[in-house]
LUMVEXLO-155566 format. One line per field, with one value per residue (C-alpha): x, y, z. Coordinates in Angstrom, 2 decimals. Layout:
REM LUMVEXLO-155566
xx <- (X, ...) .
yy <- (Y, ...) .
zz <- (Z, ...) .
REM end
This chain:
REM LUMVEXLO-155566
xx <- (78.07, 79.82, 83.66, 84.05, 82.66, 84.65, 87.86, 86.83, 86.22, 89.58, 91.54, 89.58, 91.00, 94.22, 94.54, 96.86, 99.51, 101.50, 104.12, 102.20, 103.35, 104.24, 103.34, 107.31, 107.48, 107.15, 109.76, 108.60, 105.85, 104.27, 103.06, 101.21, 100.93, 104.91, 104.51, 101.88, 102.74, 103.21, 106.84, 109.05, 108.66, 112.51, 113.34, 111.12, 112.70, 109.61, 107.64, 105.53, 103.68, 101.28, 98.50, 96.81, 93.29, 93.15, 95.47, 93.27, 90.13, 91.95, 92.86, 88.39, 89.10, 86.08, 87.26, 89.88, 90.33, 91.34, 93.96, 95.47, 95.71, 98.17, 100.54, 102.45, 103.04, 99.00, 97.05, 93.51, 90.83, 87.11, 84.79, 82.92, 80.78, 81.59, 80.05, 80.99, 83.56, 86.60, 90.08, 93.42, 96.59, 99.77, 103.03, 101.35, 99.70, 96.04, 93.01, 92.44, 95.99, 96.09, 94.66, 91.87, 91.56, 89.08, 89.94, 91.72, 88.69, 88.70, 86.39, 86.77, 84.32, 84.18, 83.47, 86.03, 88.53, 88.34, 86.91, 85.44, 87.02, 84.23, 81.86, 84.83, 84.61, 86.94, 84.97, 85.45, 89.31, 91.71, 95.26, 95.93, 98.63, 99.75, 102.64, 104.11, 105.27, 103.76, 102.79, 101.20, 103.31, 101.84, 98.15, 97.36, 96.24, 94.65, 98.20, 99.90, 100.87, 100.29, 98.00, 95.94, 95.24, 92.65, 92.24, 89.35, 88.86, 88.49, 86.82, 88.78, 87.56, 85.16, 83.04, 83.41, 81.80, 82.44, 79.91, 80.41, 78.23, 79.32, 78.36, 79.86, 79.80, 77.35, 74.89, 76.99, 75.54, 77.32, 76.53, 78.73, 79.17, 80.70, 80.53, 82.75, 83.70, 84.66, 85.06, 86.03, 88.32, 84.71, 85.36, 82.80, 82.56, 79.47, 79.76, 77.59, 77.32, 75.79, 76.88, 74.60, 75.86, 74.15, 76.99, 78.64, 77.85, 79.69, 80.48, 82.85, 80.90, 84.04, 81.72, 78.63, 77.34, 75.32, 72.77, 74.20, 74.91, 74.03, 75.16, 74.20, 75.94, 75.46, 77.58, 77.40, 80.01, 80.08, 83.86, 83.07, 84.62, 86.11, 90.19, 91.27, 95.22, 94.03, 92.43, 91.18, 87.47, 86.26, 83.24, 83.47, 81.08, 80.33, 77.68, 78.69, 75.12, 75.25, 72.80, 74.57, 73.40, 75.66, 76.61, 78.05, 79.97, 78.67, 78.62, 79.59, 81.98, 83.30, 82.92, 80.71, 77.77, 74.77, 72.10, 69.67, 68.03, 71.47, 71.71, 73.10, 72.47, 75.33, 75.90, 78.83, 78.67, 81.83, 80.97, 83.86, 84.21, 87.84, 89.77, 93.30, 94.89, 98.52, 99.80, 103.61, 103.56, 103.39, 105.48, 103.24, 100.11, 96.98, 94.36, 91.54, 89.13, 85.64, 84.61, 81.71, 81.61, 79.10, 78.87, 75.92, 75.30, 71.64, 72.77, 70.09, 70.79, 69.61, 71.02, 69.80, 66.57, 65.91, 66.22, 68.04, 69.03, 72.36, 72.51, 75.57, 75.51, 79.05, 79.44, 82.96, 83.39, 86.83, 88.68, 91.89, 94.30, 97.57, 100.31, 103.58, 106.19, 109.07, 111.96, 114.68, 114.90, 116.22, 114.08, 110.14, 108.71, 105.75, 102.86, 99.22, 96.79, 93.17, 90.83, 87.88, 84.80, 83.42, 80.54, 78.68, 75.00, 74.91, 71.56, 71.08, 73.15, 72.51, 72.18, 75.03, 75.98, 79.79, 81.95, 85.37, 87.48, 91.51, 93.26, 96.70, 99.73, 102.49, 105.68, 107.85, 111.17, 111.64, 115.12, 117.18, 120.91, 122.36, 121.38, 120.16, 116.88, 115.30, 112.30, 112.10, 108.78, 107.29, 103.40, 101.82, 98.08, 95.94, 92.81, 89.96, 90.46, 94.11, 95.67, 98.58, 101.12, 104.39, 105.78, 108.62, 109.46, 112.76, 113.46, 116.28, 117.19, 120.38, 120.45, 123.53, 122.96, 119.51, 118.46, 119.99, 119.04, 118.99, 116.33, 115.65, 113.03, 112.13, 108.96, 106.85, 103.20, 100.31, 96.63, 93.90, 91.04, 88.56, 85.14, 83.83, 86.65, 86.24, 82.88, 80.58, 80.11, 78.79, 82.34, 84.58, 84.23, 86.96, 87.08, 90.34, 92.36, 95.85, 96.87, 98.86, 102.05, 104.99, 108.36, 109.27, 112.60, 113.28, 115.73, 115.92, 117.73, 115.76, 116.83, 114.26, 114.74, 112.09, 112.13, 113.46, 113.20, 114.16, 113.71, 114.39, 113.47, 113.72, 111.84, 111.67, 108.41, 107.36, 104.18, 103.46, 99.78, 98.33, 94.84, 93.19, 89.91, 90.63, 88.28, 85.21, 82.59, 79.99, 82.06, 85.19, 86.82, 89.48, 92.65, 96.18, 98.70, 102.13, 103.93, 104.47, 106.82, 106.63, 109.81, 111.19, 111.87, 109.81, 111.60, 109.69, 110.89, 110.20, 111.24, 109.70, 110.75, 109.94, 105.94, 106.12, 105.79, 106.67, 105.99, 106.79, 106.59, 107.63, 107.42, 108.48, 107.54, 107.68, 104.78, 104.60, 102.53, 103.26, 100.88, 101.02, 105.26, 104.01, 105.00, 102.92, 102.20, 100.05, 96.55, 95.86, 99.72, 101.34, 105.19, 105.52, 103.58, 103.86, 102.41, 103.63, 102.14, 103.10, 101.27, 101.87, 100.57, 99.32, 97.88, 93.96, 95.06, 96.86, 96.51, 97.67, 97.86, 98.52, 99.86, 99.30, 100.95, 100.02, 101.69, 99.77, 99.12, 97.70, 93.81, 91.73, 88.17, 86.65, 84.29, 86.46, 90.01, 92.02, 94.20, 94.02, 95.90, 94.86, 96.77, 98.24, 97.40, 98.26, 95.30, 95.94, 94.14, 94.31, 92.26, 92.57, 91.74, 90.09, 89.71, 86.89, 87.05, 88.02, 85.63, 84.63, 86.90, 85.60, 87.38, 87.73, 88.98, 88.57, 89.81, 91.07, 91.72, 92.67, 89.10, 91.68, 89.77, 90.90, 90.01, 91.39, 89.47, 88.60, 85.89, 84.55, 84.88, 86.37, 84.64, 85.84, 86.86, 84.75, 84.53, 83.74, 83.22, 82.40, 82.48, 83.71, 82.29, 83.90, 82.81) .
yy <- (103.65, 102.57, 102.42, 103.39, 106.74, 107.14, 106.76, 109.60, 111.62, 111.04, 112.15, 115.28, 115.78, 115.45, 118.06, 121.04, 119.75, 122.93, 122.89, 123.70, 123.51, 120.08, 118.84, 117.70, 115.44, 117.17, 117.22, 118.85, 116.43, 116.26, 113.17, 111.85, 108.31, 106.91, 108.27, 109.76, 113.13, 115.28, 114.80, 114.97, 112.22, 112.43, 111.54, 108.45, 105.27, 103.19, 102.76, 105.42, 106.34, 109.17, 109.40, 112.93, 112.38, 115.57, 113.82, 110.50, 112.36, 113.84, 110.55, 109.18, 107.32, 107.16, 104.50, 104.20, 100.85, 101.36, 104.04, 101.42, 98.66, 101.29, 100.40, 97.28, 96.04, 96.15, 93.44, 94.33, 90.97, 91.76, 89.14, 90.03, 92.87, 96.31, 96.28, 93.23, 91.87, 93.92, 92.73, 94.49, 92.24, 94.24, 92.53, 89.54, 89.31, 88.17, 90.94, 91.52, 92.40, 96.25, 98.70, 100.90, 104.76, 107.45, 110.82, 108.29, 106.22, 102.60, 101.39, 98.04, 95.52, 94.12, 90.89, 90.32, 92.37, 93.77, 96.85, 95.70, 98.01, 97.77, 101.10, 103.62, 106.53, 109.41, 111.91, 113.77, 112.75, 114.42, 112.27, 108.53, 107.67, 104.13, 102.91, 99.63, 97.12, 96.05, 98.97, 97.07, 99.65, 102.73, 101.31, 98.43, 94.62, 95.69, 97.10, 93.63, 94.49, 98.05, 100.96, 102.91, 106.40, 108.07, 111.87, 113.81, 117.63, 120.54, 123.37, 126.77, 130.28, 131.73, 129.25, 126.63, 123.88, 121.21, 118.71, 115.95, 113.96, 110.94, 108.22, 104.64, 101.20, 98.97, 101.16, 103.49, 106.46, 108.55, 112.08, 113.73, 117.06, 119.06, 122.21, 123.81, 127.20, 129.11, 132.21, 133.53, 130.38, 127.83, 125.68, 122.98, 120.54, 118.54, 115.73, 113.27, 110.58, 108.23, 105.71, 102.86, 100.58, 97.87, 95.10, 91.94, 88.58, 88.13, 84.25, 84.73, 84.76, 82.66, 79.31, 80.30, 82.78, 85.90, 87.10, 90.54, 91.94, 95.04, 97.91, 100.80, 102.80, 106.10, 107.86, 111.23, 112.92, 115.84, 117.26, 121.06, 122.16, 125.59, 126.54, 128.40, 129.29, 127.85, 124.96, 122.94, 121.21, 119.19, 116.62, 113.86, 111.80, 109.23, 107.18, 104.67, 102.59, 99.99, 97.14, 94.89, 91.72, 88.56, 85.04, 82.36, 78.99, 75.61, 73.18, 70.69, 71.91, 74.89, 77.21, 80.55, 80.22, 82.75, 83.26, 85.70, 86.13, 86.45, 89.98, 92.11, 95.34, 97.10, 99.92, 101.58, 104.62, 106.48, 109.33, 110.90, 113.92, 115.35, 118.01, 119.15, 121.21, 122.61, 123.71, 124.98, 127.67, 124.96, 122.37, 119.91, 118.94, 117.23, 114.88, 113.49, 111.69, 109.74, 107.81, 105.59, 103.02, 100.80, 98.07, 96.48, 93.65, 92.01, 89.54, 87.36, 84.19, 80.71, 77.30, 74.26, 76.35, 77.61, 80.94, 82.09, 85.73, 86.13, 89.45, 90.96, 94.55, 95.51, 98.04, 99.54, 102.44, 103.83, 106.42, 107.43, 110.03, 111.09, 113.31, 114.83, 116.50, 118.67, 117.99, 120.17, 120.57, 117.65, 115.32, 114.54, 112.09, 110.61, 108.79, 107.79, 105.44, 104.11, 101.63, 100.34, 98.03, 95.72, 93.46, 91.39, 90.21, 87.47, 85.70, 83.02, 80.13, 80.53, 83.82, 84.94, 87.81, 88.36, 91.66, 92.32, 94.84, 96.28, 99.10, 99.45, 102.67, 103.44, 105.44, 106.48, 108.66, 110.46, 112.28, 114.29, 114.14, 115.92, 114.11, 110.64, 110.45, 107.44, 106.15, 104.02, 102.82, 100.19, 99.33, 97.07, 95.90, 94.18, 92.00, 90.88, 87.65, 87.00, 89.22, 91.37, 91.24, 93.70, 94.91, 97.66, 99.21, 100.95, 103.02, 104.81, 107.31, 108.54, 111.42, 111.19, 114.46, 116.75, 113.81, 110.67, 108.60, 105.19, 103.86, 100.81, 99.56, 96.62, 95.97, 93.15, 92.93, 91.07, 90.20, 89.44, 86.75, 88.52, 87.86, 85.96, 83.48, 82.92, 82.59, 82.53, 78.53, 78.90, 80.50, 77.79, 79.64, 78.23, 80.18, 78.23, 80.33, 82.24, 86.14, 85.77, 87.48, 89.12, 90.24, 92.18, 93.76, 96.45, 98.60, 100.85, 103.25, 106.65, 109.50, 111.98, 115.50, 117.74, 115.90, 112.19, 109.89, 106.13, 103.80, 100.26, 98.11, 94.89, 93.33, 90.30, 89.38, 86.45, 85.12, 82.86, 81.36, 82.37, 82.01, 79.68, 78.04, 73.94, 71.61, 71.64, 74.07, 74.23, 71.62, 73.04, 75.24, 78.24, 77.03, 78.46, 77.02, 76.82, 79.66, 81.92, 84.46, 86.96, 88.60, 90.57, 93.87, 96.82, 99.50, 102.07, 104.70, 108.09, 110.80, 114.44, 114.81, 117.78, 117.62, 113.81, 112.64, 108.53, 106.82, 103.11, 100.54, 97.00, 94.28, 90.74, 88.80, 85.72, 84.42, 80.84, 79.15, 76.14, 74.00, 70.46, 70.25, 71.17, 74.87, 76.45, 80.39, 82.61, 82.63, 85.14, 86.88, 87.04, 86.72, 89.55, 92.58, 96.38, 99.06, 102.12, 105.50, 107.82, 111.26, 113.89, 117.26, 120.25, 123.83, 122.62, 118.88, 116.10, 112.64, 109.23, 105.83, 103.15, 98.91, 97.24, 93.55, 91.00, 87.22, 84.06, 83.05, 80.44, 80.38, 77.91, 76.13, 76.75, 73.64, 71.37, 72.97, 72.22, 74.74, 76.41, 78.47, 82.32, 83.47, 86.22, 89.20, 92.62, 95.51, 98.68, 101.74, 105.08, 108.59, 112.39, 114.97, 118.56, 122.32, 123.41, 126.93, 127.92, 125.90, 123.10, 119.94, 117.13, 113.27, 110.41, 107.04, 103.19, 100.54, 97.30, 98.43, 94.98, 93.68, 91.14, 88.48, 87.58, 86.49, 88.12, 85.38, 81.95, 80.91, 85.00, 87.23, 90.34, 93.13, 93.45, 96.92, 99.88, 103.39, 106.65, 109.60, 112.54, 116.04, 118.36, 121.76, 123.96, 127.25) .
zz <- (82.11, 78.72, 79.72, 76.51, 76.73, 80.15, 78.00, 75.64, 78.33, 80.34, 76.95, 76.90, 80.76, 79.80, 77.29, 77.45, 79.29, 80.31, 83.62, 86.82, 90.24, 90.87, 94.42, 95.93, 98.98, 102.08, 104.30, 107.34, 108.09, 111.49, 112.59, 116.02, 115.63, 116.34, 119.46, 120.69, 120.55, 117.98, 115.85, 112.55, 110.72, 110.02, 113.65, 114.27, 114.10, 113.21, 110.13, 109.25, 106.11, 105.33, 102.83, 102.36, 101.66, 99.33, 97.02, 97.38, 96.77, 93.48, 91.75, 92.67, 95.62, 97.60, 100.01, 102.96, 102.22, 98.48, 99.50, 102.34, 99.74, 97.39, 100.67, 99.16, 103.23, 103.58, 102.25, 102.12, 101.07, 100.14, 100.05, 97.20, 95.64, 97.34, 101.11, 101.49, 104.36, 103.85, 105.92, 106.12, 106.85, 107.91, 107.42, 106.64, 110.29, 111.18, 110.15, 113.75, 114.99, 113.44, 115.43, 113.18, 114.92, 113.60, 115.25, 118.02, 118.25, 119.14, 115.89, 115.57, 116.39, 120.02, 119.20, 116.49, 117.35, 114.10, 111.69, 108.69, 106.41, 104.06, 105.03, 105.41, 102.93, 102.35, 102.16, 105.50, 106.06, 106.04, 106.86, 107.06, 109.20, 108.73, 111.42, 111.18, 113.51, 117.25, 118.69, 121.99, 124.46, 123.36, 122.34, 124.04, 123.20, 119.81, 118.13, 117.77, 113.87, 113.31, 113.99, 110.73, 112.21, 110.20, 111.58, 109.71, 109.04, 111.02, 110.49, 110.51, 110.69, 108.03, 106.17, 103.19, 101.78, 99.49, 97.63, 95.10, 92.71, 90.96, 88.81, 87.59, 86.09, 87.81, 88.80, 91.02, 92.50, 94.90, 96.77, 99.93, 101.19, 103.85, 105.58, 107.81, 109.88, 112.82, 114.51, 117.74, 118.82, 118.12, 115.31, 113.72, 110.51, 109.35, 106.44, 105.20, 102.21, 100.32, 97.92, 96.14, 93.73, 92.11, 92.42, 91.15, 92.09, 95.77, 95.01, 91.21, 88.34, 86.76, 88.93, 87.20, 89.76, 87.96, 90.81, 91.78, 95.40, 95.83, 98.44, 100.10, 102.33, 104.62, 106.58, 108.99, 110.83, 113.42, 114.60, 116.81, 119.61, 121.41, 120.97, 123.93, 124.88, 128.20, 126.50, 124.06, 124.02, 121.07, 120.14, 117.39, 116.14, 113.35, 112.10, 109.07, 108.03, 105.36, 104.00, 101.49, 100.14, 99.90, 99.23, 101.41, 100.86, 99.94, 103.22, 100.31, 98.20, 100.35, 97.39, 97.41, 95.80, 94.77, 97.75, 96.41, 100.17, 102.03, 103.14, 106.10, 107.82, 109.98, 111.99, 113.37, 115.67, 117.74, 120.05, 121.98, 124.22, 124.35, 126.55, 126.11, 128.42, 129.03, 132.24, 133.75, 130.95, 128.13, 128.97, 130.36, 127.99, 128.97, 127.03, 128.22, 125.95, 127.20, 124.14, 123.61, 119.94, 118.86, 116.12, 115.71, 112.73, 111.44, 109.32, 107.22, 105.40, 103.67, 104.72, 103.61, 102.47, 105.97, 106.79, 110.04, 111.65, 113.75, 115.14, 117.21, 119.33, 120.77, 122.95, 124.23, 126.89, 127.36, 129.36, 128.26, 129.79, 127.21, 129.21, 128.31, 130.20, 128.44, 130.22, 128.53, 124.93, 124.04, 126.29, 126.75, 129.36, 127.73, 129.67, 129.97, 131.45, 129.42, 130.86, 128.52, 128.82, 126.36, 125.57, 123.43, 123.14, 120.06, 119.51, 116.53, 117.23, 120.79, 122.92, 125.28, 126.54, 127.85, 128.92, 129.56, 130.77, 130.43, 131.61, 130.81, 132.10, 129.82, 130.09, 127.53, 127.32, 123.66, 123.66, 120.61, 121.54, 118.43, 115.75, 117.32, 117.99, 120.58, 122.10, 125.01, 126.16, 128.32, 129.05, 131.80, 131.00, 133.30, 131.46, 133.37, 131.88, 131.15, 133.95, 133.49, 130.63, 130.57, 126.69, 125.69, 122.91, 121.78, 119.09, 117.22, 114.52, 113.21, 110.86, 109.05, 107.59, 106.23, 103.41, 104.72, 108.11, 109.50, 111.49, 113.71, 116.12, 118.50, 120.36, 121.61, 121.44, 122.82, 121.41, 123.88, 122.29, 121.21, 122.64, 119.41, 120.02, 123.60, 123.87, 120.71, 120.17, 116.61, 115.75, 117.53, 121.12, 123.89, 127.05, 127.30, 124.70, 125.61, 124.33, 121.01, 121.83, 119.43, 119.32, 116.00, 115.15, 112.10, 110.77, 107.47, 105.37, 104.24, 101.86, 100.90, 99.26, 98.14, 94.35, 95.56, 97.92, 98.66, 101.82, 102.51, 105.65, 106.80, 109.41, 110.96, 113.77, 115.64, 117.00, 119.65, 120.41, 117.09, 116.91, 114.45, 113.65, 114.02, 112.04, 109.92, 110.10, 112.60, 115.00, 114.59, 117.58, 117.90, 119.23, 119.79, 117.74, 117.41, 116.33, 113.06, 111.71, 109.52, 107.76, 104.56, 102.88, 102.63, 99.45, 98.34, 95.59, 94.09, 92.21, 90.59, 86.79, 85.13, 84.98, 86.34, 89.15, 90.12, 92.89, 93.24, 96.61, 96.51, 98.74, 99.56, 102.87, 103.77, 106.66, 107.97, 110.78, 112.30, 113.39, 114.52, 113.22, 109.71, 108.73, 105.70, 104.19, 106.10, 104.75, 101.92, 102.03, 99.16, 98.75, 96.73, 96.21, 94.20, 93.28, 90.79, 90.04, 87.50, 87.52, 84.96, 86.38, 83.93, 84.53, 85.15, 87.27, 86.65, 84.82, 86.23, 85.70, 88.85, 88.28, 91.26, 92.02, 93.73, 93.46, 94.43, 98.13, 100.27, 101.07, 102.94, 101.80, 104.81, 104.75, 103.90, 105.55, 102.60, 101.56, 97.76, 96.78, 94.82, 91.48, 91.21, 89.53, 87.93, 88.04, 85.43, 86.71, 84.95, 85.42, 85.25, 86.85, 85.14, 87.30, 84.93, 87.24, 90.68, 92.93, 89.87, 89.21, 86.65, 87.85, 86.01, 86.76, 85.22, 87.41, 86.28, 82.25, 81.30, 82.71, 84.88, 86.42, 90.02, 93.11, 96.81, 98.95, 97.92, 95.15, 95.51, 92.51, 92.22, 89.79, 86.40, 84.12, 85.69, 85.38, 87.87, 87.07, 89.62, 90.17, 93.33, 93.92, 96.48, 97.88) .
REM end
């Protein structure tokens, strides 16, 4: 597609600006996450931010992980052409200390601790919760940083459907569609999609790479279920498929290089039955959920002109029981008890085959005494391996009247190796590894109104036993290290003006490890980061345009474990948005106007200007 055209056509959707009704900011929101049970927003005193996937889908996102990295605390790294190995960094913490939950979920990989980001589409979700800070006491081992709760759609009574075509630069193809419905209290919503692209060169074209890496991903999801006053039943399941070619780093030089054979398969599946039920006339609720996830990788590549397969197949199994007990009006008692089981089978540099298993209780007291709001929590988990470890979590918020409140939280947190580390000798394995623990402390200011709103936070967090790959690749071995920290400001902004809306986040961390006496930056964290959106809405949509910051940080050559360090960069994207009729809506986007040439992980490129168009029928 000739960006060129796509600019044309974006004009065309802006035309005819007249006044519409211009989505405010809500300020009745409901969220689950901070707690566990549903909430206002406006009397949590943690970190919370919501992204509403309608509004996502509206500006040509097709990606979870491109709406998370609009979150200037998130710091999301992909290594290469689209499909390729996608991390998200919270607060400037490790990739595998946020907790990832679809529909409450467990999804990331057993044997990294981890979700690869990379396969997630948009298509069937409908809210992103994003909560900040350790969240260990209400989710376990996996929450050391954060927790992204992605809930998808439901269906609701009658029937509907929605489809969408789309086409882009570099060979982009994508198709999704959805139908939903209910009737007589059964409920049910089917989605699937497809997206093929054909790619940039994984290791940066800037080094002379041109081979391209292509992707290709598919994705199927199932949410049905039966709403009774007695009770609540549901089913959800996914299935996120991918094959996407890719390069890998020099053993010489440490930098990527093209690998025309590399390629990798992958396969993610989460199955989980749930059951809600209240009892004592409502003021006790009950959730049970039985879930079942899968991640299975086939990954192909070249060294030294030989070819070699390493395959992975995770399994986890978990039981988890969620229970709250109304007190009195002004006081909840909060609890709930989840045991899982993983494992691992890894053949190629070796086979082994390793399991573990946690169950942790947790109790937690929410009360509203006028207009403070607090939280008081504590958790006990028991590892196979590690045995048990205690954390707590307090919270508090003070609404000083109906648009201004303060806000403050401590917690500690504790990450469990994952079994990759431990055991998996061609990735450093060392049975003899300790749990990363953290403590983390917070507190903000927050004014909203239906047309403004401003928040500032600080936070300050601390890490002890931090995980980290010591030497040169293959002989090198995982080993706990000293400490780190991780502390700064969080201020986000935004205001409704007429037919404008502007939304703007900024902000500045600073995260250090120590290791060995010598303190340096956290790998691939940037000191300062922003983003800013101005949309101008109009009777048939809206137009936009989005600059996104990030400064220079600290990466490592993995062969040679020197550190480099990453410019920083500025990214311009613009797009509109066009309701041809009542069910048809034209979208177009370009990323990266300036055709800004950057890298987010060492020596692998980043693409360049592109354009998307698609189009969204409803019915």
């Amino acid at each position: 597609m000739q960006v060129k055209s796509l600019v044309l056509a974006l004009a065309g959707l802006c035309a005819g600006p007249s006044l519409a009704d211009i989505p405010v900011f809500q300020l009745d929101e409901i969220v689950v996450t901070a707690s566990r049970v549903p909430q206002p927003a406006n009397q949590t005193g943690a970190t919370i931010i919501v992204l509403k996937a309608d509004e996502l889908r509206e500006r040509g996102l097709l990606f979870v992980s491109d709406a998370l990295q609009e979150i200037p605390a998130l710091m999301v790294s992909g290594q290469g052409t689209r499909g390729s190995l996608t991390q998200l960094r919270v607060r400037g913490n490790e990739a595998n200390h946020v907790l990832v939950l679809v529909d409450g979920m467990r999804m990331a990989n057993a044997s990294t601790g981890e979700l690869d980001l990379a396969n997630l589409g948009l298509d069937d979700v409908d809210t992103i919760e994003v909560l900040l800070g350790p969240q260990s006491t209400l989710y376990g081992s996996d929450a050391m940083a954060g927790v992204i709760s992605i809930t998808t759609l439901k269906g609701r009574t009658g029937f509907s459907g929605w489809a969408q075509a789309g086409l882009g630069s570099l060979g982009t193809r994508t198709a999704a569609a959805r139908l939903s419905g209910g009737n007589d209290g059964w409920h049910y919503r089917v989605a699937a999609s497809n997206l093929v692209t054909d790619g940039i060169s994984s290791a940066s074209e800037a080094n002379g790479n041109s081979e391209r890496d292509g992707f290709d991903k598919r994705a199927l999801s199932l949410k049905a279920g039966y709403d009774d006053p007695r009770f609540q039943a549901w089913l959800d399941y996914r299935r996120d498929e991918a094959r996407v070619e890719f390069d890998s780093d020099d053993f010489m030089t440490g930098m990527a290089v093209d690998a025309p054979d590399n390629r990798q398969k992958s396969r993610v599946d989460g199955l989980a039955w749930n059951l809600s039920v209240p009892l004592l006339e409502g003021r006790m609720d009950n959730h049970l959920r039985i879930a079942n996830t899968r991640n299975n990788q086939d990954i192909y590549s070249v060294f030294f002109g030989s070819g070699s397969t390493y395959v992975t197949e995770t399994e986890r199994e978990t039981v988890e029981y969620q229970g709250s007990y109304r007190l009195s009006n002004r006081h909840r008692l909060q609890f709930g008890a989840e045991h899982y089981d993983e494992s691992l089978l890894a053949e190629g540099f070796g086979t082994f085959e390793r399991g573990v298993s946690q169950t942790g209780l947790h109790v937690q007291w929410l009360a509203t005494l006028g207009r403070l709001d607090l939280a008081l929590g504590g958790r006990r988990d028991d590892h196979e391996l590690f045995g048990q470890h205690d954390t707590y979590r307090l919270t508090a918020n003070y609404r000083i009247d109906d648009r201004l409140r303060v806000r403050a939280a401590h917690g500690t947190g504790f990450k469990a190796p994952s079994l990759q580390e431990l055991f998996d000798t061609g990735y450093g394995g060392n049975p003899a590894l300790e749990p990363e623990e953290t403590r983390s402390s917070e507190i903000g200011l927050e004014y909203r109104t239906r047309r403004h709103h401003a928040a500032v936070t600080l936070f300050d967090q601390d890490t002890d036993n931090l995980i980290r790959y010591v030497g040169v690749y293959p002989t090198g071995v995982n080993e706990n290290v000293d400490q780190a920290s991780s502390r700064g400001v969080e201020l986000s902004l935004g205001t409704v003006l007429g037919p404008w809306r502007l939304e703007t986040g900024l902000t500045h961390v600073q995260a250090d490890e120590t290791r060995d006496g010598i303190t340096r930056d956290r790998q691939r964290v940037p000191e300062w980061s922003g983003n800013l959106l101005a949309s101008y809405f109009h009777d048939h949509g809206r137009a936009w345009a989005q600059a996104v910051y990030r400064g220079d940080r600290r990466d490592l050559n993995f062969a040679t474990q020197q550190d480099v360090r990453l410019d920083s960069y500025w990214l311009l994207n613009v797009g509109a948005s066009y309701t041809l009729s009542d069910t048809l809506t034209l979208t177009g986007r370009i990323d990266n106007l300036t055709d800004e040439s950057y890298e987010e992980v060492y020596s692998y490129g980043t693409a360049g200007r592109t354009g998307m168009v698609t189009l969204d029928w409803r019915f």
